[in-house]
SEDRENFI-918462 format. One record per residue: x, y, z negated of N, C-alpha, C, O in turn; residue in three letters. Coordinates in steps of 0.1 Angstrom, whole numbers, plus 5000, padded with zeros to 4 digits. Layout:
XYZXYZXYZXYZALA...
***
This chain:
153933674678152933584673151933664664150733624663UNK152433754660151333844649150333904658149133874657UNK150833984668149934024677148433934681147233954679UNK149233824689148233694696147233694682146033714683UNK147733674670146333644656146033754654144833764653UNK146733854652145533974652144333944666143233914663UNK144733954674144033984686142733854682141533874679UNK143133744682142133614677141133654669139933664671UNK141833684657141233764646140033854649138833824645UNK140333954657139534074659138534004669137334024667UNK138733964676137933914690136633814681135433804685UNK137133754670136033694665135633724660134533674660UNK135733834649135133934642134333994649133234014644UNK134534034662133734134673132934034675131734074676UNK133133864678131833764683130833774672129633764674UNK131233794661130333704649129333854651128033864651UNK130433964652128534074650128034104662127034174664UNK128834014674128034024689126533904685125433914690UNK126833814678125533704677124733724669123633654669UNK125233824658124333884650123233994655122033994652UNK123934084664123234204669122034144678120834194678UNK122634004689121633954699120533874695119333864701UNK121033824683119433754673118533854669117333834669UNK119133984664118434094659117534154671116434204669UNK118134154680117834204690116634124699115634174703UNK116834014700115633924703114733944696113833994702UNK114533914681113533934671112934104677111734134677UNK113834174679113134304679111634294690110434324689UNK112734254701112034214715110534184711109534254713UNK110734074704109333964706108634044696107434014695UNK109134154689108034194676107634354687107234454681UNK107834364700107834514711108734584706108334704708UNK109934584701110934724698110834754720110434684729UNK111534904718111634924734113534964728114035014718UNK114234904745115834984738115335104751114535124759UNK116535164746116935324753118435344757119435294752UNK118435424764119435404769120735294771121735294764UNK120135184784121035084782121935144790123035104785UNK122135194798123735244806124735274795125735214793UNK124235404785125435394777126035274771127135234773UNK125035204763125635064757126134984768126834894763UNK126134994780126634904785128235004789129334954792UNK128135064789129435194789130435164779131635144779UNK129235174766130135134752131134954752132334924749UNK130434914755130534794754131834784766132934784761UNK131834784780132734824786134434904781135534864783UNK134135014775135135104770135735004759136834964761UNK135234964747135334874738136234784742137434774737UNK135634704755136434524759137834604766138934554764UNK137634704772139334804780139934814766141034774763UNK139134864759140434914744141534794741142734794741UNK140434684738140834554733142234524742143434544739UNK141434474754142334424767143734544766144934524762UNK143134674769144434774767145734764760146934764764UNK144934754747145534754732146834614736148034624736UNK145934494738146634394736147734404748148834394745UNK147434414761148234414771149934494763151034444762UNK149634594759150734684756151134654748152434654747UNK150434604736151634504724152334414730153534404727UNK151634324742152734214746153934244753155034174755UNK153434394758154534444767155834514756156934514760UNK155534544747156234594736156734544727157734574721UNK155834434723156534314713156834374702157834344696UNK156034474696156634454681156334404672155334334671UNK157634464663157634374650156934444636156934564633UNK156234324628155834424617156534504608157434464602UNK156034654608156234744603155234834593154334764588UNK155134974589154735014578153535054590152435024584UNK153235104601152335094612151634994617150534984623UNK152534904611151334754615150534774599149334794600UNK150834774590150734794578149334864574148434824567UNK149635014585148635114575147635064586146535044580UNK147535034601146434964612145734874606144534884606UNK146434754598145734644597144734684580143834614575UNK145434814573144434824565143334924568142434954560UNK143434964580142135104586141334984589140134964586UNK142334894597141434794609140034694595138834674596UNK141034664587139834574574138834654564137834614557UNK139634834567138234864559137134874568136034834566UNK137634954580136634904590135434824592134234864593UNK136034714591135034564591134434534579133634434578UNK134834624568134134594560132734714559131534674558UNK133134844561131934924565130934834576129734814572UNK131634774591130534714597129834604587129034534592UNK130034584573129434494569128134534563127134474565UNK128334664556127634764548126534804559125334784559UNK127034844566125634874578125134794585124034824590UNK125634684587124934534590123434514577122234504578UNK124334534566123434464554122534604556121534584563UNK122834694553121534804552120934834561119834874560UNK121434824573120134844584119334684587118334664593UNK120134584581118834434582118934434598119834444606UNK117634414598117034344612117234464623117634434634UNK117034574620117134664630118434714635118434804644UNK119534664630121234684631121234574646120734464646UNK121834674658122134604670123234674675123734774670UNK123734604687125134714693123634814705123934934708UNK122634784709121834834717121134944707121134934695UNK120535034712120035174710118435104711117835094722UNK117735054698116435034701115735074689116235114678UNK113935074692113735144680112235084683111335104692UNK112234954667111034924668109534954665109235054660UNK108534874668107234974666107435024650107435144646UNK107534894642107134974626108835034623109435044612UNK109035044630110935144626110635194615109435224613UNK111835234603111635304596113235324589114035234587UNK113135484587114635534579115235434568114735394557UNK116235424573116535304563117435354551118635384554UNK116835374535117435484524118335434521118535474510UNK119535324525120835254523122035414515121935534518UNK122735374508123835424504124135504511123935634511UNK124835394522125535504535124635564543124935684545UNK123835534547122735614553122035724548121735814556UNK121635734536121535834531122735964530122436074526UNK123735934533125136044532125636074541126336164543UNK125135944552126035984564125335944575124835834576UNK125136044585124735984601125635914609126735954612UNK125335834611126235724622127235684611128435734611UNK126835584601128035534596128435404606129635404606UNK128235344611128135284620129535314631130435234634UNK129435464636130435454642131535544637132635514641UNK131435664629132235714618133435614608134635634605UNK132435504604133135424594133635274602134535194598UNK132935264613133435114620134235114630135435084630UNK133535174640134035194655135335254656136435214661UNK135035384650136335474655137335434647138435434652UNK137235374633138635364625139035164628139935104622UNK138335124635138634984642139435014652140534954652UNK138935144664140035144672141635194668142835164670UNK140835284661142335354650143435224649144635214653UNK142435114640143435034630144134934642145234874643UNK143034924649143634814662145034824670145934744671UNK144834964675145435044682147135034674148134984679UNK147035084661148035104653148734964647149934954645UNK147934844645148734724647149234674658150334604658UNK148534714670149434674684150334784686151134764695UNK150434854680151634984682151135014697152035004706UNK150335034700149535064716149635204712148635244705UNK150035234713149935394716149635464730149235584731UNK149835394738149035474753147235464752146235544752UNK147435324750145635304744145135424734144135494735UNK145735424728145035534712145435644719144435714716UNK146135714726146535864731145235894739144636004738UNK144735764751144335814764143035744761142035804763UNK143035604754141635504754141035574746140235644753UNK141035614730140535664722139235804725138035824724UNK140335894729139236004735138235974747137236054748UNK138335874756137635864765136335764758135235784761UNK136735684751135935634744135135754735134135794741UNK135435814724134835924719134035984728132836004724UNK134136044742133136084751132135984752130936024753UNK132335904753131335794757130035784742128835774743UNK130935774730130335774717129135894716127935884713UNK130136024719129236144714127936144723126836184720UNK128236094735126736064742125735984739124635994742UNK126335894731125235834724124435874714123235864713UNK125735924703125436024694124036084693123136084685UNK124236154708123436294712122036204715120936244712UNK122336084720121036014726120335984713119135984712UNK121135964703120335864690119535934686118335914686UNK120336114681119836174674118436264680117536314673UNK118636264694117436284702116236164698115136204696UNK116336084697115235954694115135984679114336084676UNK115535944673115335994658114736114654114036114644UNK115136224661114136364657112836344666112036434664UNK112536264676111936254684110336154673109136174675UNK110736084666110035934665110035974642109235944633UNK110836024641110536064623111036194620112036254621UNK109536234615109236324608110536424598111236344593UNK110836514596111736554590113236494591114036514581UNK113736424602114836404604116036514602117236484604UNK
***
């Protein structure tokens, strides 16, 4: 039963910043933002919905029970969501799951942003899968999904930070 509401849980947590990003993302549209590289996001987004699906298949198949692993997951999994909150609020309007970058773009001096590159997926992504993973006790997911996902990330990575040294001065 814990599993099925985690999984609930998570799945709408992931809706609420899926309708956040597509509002933002329209607005961008109509104001000329251009996106870049949509194959990866659509890669990311792909690898993401397998984690989920993965994750969850293998808790059902395993059935466990809560433990000090569900424990330390479900507290990676909420700081997690709370970072995606932090970079939600500080990147505003230009925070999307798409790679875009509008005409008047500009560095955004937020907290986290200022100390860290990609808090976004340093502080959300990767320790979401972490915490996900470790409340489903999925461990095939986190051994095999995790790194293949990470390939997928650092390509982006590499894509972002090409646009950004590309488009501002002293990056």
């Amino acid at each position: 039963m814990l599993v099925f509401c985690f999984m609930f849980i998570a799945v709408l947590l992931r809706s609420v910043s899926l309708v956040i990003s597509m509002r933002n993302e329209r607005r961008l549209r109509a104001e000329g933002a251009a996106e870049h590289h949509a194959g990866t996001t659509t890669l990311l987004a792909l690898a993401h919905v397998a984690f989920y699906l993965a994750g969850f298949a293998e808790a059902v198949w395993r059935a466990p029970t809560p433990d000090w692993t569900s424990a330390v997951g479900l507290v990676i999994y909420a700081a997690s969501m709370l970072a995606l909150l932090v970079v939600v609020r500080e990147l505003g309007r230009f925070w999307t799951v798409k790679l875009m970058l509008a005409r008047d773009h500009l560095l955004v001096p937020g907290a986290l942003m200022s100390r860290l590159r990609h808090p976004n997926y340093f502080l959300n992504i990767l320790p979401e899968l972490l915490g996900f993973a470790l409340v489903m006790h999925a461990w095939y997911t986190l051994t095999i999904g995790l790194p293949l996902y990470a390939l997928i990330l650092r390509r982006r990575i590499e894509q972002e930070e090409r646009i950004m040294r590309a488009n501002f001065a002293g990056y």
